[in-house]
N, C-alpha and C positions, 0 to 999 in steps of 0.2 A: 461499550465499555462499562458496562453497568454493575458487573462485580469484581472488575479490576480497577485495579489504582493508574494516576496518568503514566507512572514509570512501569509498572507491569507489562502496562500496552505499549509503552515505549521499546520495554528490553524484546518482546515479543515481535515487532517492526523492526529492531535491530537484528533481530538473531538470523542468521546468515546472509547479512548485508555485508560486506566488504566497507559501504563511508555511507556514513550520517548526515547528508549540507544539512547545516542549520537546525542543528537538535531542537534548540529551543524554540527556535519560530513554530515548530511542530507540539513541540508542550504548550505552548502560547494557545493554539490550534485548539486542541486536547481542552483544557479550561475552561474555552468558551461554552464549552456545554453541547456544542452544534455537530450533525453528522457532518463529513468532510465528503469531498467531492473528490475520488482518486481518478487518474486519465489516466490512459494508455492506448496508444495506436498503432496497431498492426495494419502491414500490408499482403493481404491477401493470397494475391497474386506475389509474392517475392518467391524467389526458387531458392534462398535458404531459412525459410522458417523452421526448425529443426527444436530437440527436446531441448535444447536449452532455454526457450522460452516459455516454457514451463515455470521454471523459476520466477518472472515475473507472473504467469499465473498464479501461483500458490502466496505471492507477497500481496497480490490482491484480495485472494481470498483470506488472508488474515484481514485484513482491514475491513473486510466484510462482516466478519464473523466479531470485529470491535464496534459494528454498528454504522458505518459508514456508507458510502456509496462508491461501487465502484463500475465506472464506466470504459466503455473499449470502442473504437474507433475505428474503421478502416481504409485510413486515409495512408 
């Protein structure tokens, strides 16, 4: 986040989100200063992993790209 503002990287996070929990707790987040620890868990073996989860890749890759960390699991 280093040449965005916390709402910059907010609206950035939002945009093509469908719901926001807890906007704030995430600005809260954002202020501390600190990278965030983003999860996500894919199952490998599922027989409909399909393009649509794309979309959660590319919302990680923004968070990446805001300094973050983003982690993936395959659980």
């Amino acid at each position: 986040m280093a040449d965005m503002t916390q709402q910059d990287a907010l609206s950035l996070i939002k945009r093509g989100a469908d719901e926001l929990l807890l906007e704030s707790d995430l600005l809260h987040k954002f202020a501390l200063g600190r990278p965030l620890r983003i999860k996500a868990g894919f199952d490998p073996t599922a027989p409909d992993l399909h393009l649509g989860h794309t979309v959660l890749l590319n919302k990680m890759r923004q968070f990446q790209d805001l300094g973050h960390l983003a982690l993936f699991s395959d659980w």
